[in-house]
N, CA, C and O atoms as CSV, one atom per row, in Angstrom:
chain,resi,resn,atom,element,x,y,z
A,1,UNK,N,N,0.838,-1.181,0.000
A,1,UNK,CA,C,0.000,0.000,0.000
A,1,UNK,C,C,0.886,1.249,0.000
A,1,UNK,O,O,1.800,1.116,0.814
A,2,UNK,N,N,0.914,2.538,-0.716
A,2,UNK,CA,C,1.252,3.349,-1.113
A,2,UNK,C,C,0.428,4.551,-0.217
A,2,UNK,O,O,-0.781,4.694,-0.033
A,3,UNK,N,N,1.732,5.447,0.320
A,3,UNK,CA,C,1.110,6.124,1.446
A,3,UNK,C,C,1.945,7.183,1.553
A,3,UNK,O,O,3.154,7.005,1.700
A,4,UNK,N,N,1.379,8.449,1.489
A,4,UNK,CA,C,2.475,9.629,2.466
A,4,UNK,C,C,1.538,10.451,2.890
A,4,UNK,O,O,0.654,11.101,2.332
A,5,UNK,N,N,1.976,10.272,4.246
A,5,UNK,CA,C,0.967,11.058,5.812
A,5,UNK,C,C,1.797,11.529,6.377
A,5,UNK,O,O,2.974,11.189,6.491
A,6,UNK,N,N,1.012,12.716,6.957
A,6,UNK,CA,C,1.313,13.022,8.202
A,6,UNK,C,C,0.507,12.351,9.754
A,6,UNK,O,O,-0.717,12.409,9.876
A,7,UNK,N,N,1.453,11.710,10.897
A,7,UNK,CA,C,1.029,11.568,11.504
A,7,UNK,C,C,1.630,12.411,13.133
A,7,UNK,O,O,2.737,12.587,13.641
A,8,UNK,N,N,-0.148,12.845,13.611
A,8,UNK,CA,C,0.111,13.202,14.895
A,8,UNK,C,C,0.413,12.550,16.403
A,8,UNK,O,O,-0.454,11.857,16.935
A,9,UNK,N,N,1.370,12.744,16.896
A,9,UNK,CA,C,1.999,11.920,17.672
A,9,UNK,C,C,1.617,12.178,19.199
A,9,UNK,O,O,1.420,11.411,20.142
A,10,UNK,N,N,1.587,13.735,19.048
A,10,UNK,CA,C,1.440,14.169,20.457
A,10,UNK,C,C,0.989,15.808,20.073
A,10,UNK,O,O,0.439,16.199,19.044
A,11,UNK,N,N,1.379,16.529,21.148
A,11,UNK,CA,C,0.926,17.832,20.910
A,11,UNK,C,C,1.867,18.337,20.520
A,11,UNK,O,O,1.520,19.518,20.482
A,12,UNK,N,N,3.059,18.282,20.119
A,12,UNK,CA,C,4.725,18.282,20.080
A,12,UNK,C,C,5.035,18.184,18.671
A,12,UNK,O,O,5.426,19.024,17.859
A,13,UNK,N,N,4.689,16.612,18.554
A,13,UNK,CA,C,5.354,15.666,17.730
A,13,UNK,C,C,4.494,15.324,16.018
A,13,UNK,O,O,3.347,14.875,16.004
A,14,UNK,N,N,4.840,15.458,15.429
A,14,UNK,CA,C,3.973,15.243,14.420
A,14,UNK,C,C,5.396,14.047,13.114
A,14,UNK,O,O,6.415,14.483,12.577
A,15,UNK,N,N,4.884,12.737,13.048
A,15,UNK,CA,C,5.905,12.482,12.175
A,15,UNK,C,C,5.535,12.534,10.717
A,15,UNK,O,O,4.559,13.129,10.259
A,16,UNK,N,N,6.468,11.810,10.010
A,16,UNK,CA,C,5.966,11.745,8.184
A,16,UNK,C,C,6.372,10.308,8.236
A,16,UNK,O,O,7.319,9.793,8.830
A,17,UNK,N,N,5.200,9.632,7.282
A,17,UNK,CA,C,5.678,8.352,6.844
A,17,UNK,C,C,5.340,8.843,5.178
A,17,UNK,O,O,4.766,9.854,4.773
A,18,UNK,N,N,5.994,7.595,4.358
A,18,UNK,CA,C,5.960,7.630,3.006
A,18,UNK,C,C,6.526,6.158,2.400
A,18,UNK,O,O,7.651,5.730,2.659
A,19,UNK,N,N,5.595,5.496,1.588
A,19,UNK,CA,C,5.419,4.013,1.097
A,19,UNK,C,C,5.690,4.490,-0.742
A,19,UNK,O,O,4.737,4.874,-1.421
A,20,UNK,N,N,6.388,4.433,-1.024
A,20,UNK,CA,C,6.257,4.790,-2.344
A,20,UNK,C,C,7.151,3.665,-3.701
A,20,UNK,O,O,8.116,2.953,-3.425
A,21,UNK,N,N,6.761,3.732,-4.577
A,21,UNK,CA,C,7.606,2.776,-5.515
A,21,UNK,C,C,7.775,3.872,-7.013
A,21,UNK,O,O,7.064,4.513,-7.788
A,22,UNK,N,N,9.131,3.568,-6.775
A,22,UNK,CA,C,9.598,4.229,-8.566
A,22,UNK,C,C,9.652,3.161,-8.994
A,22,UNK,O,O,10.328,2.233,-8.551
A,23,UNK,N,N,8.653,3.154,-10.291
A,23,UNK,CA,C,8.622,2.283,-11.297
A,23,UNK,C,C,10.270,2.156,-12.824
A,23,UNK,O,O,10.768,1.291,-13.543
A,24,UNK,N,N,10.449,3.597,-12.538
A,24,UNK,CA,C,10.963,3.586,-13.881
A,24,UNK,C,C,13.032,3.705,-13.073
A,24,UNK,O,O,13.005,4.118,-11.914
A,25,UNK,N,N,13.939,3.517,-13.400
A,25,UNK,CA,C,15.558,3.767,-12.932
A,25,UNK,C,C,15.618,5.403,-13.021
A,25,UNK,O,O,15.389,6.014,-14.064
A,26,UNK,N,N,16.020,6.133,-11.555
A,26,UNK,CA,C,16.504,7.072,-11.461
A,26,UNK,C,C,17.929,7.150,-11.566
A,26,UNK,O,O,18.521,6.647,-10.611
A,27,UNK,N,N,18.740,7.713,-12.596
A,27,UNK,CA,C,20.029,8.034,-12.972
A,27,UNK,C,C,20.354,9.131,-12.676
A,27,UNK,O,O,21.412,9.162,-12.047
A,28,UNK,N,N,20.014,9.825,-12.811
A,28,UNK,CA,C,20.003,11.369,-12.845
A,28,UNK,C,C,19.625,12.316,-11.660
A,28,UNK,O,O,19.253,13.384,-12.147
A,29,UNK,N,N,19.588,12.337,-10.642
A,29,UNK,CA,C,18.543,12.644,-9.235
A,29,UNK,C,C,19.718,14.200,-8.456
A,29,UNK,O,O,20.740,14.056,-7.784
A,30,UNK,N,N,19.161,15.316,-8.820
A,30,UNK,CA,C,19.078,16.081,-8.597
A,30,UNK,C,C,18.395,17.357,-7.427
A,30,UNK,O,O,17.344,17.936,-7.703
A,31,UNK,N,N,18.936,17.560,-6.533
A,31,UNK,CA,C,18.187,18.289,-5.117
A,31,UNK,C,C,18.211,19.682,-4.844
A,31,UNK,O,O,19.356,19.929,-4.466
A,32,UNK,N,N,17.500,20.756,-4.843
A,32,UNK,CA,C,17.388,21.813,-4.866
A,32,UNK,C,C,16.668,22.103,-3.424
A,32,UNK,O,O,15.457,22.034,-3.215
A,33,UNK,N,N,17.894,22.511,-2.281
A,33,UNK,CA,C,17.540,22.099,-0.679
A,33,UNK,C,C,17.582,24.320,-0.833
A,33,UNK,O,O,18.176,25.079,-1.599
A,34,UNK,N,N,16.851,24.494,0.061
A,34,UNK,CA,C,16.647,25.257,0.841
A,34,UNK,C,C,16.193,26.437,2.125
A,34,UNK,O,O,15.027,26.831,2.113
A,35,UNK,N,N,16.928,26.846,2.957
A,35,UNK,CA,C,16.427,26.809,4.155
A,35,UNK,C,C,15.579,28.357,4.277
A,35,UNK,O,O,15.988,29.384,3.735
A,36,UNK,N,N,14.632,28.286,4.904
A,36,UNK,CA,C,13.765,29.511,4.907
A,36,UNK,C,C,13.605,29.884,6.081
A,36,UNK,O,O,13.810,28.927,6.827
A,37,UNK,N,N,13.229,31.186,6.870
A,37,UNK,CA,C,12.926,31.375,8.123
A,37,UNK,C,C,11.883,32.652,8.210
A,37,UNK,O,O,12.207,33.740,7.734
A,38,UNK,N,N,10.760,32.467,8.777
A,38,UNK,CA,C,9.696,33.051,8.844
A,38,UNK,C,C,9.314,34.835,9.294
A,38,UNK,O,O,8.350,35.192,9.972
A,39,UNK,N,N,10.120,35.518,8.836
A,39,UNK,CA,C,9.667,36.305,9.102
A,39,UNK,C,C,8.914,37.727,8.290
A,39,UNK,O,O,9.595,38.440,7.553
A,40,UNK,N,N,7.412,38.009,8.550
A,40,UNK,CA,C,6.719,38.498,7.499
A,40,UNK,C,C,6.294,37.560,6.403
A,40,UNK,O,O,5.890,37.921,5.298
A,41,UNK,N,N,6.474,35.855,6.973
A,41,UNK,CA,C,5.921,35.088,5.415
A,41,UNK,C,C,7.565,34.308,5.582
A,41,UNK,O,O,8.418,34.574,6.428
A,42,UNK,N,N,7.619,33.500,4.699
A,42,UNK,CA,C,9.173,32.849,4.801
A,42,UNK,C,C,10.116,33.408,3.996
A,42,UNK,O,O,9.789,33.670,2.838
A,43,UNK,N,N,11.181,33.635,4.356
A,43,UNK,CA,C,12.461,34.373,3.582
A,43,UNK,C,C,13.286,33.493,3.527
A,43,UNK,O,O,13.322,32.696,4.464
A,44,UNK,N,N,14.481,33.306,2.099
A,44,UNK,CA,C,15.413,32.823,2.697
A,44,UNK,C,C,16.404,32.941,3.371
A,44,UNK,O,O,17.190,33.827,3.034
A,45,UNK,N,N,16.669,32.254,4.338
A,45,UNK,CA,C,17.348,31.933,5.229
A,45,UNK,C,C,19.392,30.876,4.778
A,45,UNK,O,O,19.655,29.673,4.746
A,46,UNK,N,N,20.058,31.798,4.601
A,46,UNK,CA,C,21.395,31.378,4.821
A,46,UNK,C,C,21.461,30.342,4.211
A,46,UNK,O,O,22.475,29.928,4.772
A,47,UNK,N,N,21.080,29.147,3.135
A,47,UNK,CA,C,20.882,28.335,2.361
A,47,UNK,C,C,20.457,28.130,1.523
A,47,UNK,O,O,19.235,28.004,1.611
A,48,UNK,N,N,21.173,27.908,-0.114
A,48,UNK,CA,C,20.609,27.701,-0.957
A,48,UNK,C,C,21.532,26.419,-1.912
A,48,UNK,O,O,22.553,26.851,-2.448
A,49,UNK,N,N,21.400,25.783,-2.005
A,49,UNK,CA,C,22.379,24.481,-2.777
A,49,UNK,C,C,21.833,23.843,-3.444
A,49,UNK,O,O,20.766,23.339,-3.095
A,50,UNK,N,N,22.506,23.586,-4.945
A,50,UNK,CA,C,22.248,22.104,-5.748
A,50,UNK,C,C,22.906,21.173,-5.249
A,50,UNK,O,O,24.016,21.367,-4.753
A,51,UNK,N,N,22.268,19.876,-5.300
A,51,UNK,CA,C,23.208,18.733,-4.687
A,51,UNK,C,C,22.643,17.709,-6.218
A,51,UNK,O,O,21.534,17.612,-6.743
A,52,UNK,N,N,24.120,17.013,-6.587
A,52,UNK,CA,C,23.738,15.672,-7.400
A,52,UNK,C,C,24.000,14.862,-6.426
A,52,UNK,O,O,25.149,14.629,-6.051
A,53,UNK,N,N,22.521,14.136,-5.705
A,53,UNK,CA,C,22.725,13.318,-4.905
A,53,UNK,C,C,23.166,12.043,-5.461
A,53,UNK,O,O,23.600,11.335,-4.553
A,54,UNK,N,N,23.232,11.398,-6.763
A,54,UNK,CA,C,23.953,10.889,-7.360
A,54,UNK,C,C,25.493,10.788,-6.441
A,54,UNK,O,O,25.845,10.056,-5.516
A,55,UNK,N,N,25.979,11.573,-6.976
A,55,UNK,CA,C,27.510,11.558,-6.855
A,55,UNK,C,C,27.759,11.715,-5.268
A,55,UNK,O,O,28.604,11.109,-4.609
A,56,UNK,N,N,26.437,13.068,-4.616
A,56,UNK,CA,C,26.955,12.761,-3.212
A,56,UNK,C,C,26.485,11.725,-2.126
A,56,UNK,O,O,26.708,12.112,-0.979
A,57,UNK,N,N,25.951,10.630,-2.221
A,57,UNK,CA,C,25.954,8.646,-2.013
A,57,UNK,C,C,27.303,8.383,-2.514
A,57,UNK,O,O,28.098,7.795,-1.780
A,58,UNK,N,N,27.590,8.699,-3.506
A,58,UNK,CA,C,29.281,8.016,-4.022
A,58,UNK,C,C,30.320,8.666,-2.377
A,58,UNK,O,O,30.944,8.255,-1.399
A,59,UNK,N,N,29.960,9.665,-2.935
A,59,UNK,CA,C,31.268,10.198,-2.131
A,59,UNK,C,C,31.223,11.520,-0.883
A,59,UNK,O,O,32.128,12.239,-0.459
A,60,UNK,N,N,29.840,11.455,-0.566
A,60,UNK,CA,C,29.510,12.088,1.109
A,60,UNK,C,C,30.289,13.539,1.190
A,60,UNK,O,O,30.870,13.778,2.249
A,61,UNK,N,N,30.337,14.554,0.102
A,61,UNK,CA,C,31.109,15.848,0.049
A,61,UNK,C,C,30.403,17.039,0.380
A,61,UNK,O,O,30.954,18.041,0.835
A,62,UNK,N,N,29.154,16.928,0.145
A,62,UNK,CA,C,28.573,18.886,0.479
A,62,UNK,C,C,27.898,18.601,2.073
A,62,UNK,O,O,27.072,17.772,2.456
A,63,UNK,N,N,28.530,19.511,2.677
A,63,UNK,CA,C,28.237,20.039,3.886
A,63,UNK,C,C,26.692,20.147,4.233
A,63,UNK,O,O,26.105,19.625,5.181
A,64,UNK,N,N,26.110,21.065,3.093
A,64,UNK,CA,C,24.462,21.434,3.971
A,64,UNK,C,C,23.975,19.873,3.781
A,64,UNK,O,O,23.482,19.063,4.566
A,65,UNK,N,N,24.332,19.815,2.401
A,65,UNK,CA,C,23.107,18.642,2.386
A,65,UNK,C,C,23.361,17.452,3.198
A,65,UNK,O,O,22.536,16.538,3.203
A,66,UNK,N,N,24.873,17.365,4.161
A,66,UNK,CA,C,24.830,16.101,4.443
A,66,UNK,C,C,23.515,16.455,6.169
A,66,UNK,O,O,22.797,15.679,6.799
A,67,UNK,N,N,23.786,17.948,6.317
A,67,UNK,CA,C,23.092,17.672,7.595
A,67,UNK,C,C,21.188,17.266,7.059
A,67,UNK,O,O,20.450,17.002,8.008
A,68,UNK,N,N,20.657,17.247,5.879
A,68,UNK,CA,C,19.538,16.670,5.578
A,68,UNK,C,C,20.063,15.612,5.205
A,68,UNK,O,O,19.162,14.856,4.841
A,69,UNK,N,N,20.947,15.195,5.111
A,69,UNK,CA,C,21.057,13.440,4.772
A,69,UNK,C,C,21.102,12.826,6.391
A,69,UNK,O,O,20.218,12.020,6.681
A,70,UNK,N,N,21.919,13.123,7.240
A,70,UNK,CA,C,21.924,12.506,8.563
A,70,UNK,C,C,20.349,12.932,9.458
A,70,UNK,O,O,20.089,12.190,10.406
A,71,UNK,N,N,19.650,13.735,9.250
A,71,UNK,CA,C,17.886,13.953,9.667
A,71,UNK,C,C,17.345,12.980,9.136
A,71,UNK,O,O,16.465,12.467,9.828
A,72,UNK,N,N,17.579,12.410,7.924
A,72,UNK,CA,C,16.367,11.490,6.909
A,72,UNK,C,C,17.254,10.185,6.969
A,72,UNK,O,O,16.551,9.359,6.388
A,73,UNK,N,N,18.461,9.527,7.369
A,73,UNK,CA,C,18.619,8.530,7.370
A,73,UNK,C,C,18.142,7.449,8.223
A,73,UNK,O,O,17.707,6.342,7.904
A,74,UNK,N,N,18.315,8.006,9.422
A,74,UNK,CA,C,17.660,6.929,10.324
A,74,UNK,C,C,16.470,6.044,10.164
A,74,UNK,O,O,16.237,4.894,10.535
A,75,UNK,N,N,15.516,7.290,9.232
A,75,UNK,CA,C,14.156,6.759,9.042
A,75,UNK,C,C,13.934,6.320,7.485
A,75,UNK,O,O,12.842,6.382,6.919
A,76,UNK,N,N,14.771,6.007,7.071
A,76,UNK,CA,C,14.679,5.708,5.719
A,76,UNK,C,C,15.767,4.850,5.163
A,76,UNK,O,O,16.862,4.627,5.680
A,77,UNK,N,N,14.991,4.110,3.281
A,77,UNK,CA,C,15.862,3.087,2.755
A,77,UNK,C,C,16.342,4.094,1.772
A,77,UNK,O,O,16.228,3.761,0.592
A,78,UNK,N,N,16.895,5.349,2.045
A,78,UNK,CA,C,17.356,6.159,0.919
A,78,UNK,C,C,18.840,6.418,1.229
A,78,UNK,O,O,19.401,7.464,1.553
A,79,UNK,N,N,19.486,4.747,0.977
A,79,UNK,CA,C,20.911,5.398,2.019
A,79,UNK,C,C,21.757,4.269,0.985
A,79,UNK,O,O,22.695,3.827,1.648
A,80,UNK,N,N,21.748,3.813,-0.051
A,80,UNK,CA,C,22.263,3.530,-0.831
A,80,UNK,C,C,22.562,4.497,-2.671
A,80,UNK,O,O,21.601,5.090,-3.162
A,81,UNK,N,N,23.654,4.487,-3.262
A,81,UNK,CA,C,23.892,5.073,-4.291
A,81,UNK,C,C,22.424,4.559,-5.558
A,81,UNK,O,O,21.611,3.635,-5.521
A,82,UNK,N,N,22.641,5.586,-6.470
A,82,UNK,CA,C,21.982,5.348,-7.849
A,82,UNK,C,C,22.362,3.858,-8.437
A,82,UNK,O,O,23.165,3.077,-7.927
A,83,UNK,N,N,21.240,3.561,-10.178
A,83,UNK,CA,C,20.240,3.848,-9.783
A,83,UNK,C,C,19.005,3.845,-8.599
A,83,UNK,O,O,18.912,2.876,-7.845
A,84,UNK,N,N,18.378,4.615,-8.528
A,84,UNK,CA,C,16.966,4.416,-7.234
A,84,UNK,C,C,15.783,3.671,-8.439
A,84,UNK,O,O,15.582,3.991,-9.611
A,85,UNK,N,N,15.155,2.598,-7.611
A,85,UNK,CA,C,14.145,1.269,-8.485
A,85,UNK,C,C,13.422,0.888,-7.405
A,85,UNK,O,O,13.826,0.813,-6.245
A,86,UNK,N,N,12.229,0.625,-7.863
A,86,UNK,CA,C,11.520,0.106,-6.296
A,86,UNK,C,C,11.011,0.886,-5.584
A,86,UNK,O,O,10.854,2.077,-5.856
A,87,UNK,N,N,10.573,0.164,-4.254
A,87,UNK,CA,C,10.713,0.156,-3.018
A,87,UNK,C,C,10.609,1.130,-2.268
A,87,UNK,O,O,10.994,0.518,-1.272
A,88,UNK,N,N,10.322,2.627,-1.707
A,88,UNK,CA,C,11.040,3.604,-1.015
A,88,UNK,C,C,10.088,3.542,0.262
A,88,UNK,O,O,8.903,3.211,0.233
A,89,UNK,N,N,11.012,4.019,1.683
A,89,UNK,CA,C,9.984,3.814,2.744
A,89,UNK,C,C,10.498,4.926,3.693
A,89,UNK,O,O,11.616,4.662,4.135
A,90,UNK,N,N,10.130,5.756,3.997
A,90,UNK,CA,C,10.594,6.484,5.220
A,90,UNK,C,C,8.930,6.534,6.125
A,90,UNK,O,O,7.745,6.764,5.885
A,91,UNK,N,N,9.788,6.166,7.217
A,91,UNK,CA,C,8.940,5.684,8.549
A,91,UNK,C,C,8.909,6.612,9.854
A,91,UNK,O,O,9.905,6.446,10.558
A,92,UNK,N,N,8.216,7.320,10.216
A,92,UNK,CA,C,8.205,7.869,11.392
A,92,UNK,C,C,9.411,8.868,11.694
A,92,UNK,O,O,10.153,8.956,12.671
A,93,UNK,N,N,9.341,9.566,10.542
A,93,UNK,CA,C,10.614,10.794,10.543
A,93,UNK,C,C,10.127,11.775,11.174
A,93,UNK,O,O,9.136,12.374,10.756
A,94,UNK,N,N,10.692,12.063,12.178
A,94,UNK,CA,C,10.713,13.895,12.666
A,94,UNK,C,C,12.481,14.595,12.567
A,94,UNK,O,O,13.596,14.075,12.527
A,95,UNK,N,N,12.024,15.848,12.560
A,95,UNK,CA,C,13.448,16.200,12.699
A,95,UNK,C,C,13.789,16.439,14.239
A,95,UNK,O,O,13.072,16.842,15.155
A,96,UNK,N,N,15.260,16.015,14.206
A,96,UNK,CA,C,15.897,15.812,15.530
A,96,UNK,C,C,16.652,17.142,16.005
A,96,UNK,O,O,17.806,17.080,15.581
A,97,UNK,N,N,16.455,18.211,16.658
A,97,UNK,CA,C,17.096,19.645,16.952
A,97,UNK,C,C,19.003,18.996,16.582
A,97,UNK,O,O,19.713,19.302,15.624
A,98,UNK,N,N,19.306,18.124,17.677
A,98,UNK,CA,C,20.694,17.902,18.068
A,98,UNK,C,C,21.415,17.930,17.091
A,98,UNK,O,O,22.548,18.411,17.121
A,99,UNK,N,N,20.592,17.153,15.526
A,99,UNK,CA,C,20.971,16.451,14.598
A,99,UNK,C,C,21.524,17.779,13.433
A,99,UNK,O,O,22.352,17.655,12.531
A,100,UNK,N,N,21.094,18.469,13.652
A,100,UNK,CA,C,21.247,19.647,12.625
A,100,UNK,C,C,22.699,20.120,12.490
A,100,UNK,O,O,23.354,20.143,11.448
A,101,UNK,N,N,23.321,20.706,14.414
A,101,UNK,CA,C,24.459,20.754,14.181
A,101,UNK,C,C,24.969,22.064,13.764
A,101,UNK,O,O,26.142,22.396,13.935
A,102,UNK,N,N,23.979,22.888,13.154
A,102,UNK,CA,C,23.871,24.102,12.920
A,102,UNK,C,C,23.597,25.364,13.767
A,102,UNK,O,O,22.374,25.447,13.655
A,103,UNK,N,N,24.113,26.752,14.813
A,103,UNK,CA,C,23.535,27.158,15.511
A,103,UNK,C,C,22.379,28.034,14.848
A,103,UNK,O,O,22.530,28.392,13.680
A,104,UNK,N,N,21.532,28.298,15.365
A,104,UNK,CA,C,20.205,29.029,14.484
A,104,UNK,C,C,19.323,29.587,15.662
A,104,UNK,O,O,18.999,28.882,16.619
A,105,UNK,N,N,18.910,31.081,15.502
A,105,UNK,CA,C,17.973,31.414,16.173
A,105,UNK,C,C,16.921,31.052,16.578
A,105,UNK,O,O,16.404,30.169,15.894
A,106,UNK,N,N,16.287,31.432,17.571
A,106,UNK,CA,C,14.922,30.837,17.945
A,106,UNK,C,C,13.862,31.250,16.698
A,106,UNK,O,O,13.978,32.402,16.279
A,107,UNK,N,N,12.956,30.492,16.151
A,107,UNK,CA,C,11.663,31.026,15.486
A,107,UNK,C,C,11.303,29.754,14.493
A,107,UNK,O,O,11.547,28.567,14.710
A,108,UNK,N,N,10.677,30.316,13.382
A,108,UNK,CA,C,10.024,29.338,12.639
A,108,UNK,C,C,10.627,28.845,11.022
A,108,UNK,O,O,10.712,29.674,10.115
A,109,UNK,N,N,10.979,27.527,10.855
A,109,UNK,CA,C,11.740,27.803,9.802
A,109,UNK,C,C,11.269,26.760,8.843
A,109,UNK,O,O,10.829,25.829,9.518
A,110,UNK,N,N,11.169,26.512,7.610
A,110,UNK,CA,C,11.189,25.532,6.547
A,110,UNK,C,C,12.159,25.559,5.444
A,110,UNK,O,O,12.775,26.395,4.783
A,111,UNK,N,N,11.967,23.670,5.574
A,111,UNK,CA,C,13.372,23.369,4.672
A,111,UNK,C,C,12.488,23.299,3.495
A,111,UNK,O,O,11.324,22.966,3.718
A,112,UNK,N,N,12.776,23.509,2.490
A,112,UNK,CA,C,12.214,22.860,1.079
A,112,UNK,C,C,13.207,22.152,0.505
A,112,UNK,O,O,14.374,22.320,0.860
A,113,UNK,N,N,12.847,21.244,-0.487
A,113,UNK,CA,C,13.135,20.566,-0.839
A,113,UNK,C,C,13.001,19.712,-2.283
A,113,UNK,O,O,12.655,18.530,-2.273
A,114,UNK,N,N,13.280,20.364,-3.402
A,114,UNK,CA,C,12.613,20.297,-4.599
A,114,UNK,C,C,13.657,18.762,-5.509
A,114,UNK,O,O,14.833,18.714,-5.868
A,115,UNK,N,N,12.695,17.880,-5.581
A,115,UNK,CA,C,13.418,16.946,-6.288
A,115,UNK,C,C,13.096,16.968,-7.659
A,115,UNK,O,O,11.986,17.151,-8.157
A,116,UNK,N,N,14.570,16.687,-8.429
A,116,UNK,CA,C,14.600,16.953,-10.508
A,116,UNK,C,C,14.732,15.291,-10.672
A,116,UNK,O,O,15.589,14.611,-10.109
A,117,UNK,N,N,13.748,14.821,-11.516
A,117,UNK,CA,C,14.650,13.921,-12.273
A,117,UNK,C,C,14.836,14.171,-13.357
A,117,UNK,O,O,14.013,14.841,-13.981
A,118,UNK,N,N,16.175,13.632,-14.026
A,118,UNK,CA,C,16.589,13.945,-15.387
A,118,UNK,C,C,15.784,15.502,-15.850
A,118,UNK,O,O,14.926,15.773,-16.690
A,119,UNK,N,N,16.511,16.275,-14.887
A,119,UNK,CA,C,16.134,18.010,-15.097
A,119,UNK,C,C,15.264,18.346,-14.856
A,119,UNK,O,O,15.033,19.551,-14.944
A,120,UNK,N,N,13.956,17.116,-14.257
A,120,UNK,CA,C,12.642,18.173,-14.697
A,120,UNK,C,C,12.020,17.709,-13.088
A,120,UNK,O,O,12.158,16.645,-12.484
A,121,UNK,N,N,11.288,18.985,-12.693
A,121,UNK,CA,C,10.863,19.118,-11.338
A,121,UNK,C,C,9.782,18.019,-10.963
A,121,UNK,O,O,8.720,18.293,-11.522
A,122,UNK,N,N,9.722,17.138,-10.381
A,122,UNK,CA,C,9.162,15.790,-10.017
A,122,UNK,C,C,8.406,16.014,-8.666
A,122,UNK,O,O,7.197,15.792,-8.727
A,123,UNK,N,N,8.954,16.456,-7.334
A,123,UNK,CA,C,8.529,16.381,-5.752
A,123,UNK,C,C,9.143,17.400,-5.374
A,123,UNK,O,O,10.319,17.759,-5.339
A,124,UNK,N,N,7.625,18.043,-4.939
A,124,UNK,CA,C,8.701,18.812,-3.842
A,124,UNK,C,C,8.121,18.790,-2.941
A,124,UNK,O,O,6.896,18.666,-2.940
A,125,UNK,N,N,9.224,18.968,-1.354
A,125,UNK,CA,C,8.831,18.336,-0.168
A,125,UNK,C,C,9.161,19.672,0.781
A,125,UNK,O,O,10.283,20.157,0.635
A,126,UNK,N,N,8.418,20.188,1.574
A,126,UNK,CA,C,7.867,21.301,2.461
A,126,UNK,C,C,8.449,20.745,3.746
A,126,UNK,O,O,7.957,19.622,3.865
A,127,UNK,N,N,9.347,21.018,4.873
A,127,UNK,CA,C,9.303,20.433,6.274
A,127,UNK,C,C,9.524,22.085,6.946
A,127,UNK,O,O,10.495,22.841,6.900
A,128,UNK,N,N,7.882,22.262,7.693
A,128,UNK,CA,C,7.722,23.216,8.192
A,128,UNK,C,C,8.401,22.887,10.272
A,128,UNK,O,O,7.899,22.025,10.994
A,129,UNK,N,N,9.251,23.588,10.597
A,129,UNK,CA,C,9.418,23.553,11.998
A,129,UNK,C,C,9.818,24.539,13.010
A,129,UNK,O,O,10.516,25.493,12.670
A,130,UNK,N,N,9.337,24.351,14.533
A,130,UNK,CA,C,9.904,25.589,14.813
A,130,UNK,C,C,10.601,25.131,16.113
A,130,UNK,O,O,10.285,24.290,16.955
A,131,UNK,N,N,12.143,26.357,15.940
A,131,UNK,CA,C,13.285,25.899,16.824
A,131,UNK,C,C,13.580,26.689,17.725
A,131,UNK,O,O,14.003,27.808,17.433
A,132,UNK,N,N,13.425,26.290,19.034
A,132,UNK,CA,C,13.599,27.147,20.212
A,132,UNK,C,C,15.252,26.993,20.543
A,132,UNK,O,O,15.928,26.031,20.177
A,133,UNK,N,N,15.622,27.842,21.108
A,133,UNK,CA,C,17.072,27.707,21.593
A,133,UNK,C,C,16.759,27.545,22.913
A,133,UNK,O,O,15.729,27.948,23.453
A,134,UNK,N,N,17.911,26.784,23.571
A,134,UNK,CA,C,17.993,26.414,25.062
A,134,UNK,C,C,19.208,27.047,25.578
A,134,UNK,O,O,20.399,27.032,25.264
A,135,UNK,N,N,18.419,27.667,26.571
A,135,UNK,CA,C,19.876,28.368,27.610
A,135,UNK,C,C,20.285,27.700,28.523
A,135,UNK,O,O,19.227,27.196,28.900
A,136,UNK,N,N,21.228,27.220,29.328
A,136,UNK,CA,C,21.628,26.880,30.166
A,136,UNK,C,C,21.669,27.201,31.469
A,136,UNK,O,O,22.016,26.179,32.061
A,137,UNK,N,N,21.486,28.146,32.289
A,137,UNK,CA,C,21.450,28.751,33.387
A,137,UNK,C,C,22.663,28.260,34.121
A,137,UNK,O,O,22.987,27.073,34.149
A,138,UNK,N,N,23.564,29.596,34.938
A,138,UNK,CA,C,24.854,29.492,34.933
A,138,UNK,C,C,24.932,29.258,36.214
A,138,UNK,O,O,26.029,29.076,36.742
């Protein structure tokens, strides 16, 4: 069964699942990541990158995108190189604050996430969240 939900977890927590099958060999797989932060409507925010995720599965080189590759691995079979055939499953993904790694102000931010195949705009994926900073008290 073929599925992409959102599910509510708690008052907190909201995850994503997604059951999906590519019928046809992705060769070509192309990522247009960028980070937005809400103010007056979403702006961008300090990120904008092409990634040939192709080549980066070969060889693990661009910085932003690896911190969206280490958020989406845990919960997913998207952790092997090209071609992509079959199968795809990400299960109970939220994003993890720790995991980012990045320091970033408190407020509201979305990643987008526009997937190309062979050049031409296919998915694009919205992850709306909002990040509080924690102080420590001295």
């Amino acid at each position: 069964m073929h599925e992409c939900r959102l599910k509510a977890i708690n008052r907190n927590l909201t995850v994503f699942n997604l059951n999906a099958t590519i019928v046809y060999p992705v060769y070509d797989l192309t990522l247009d990541m960028q980070l937005f932060k809400k103010a007056n409507g979403y702006k961008p925010f300090l990120v904008r990158n092409f990634v040939d995720v192709c080549q980066f599965l070969k060889k693990r080189k661009k910085s932003y995108f690896n911190v969206v590759y280490n958020l989406v691995k845990p919960f997913s079979t998207l952790n092997h190189s090209c071609p992509y055939e079959g199968y795809i499953l990400v299960k109970d993904f939220y994003i993890i604050p720790e995991k980012i790694g990045l320091p970033a102000p408190t407020g509201e931010y979305l990643i987008s996430l526009k997937w190309l195949y062979d050049k031409k705009l296919q998915i694009t994926t919205n992850f709306y969240f909002t990040y509080t900073e924690d102080y420590i008290d001295m």
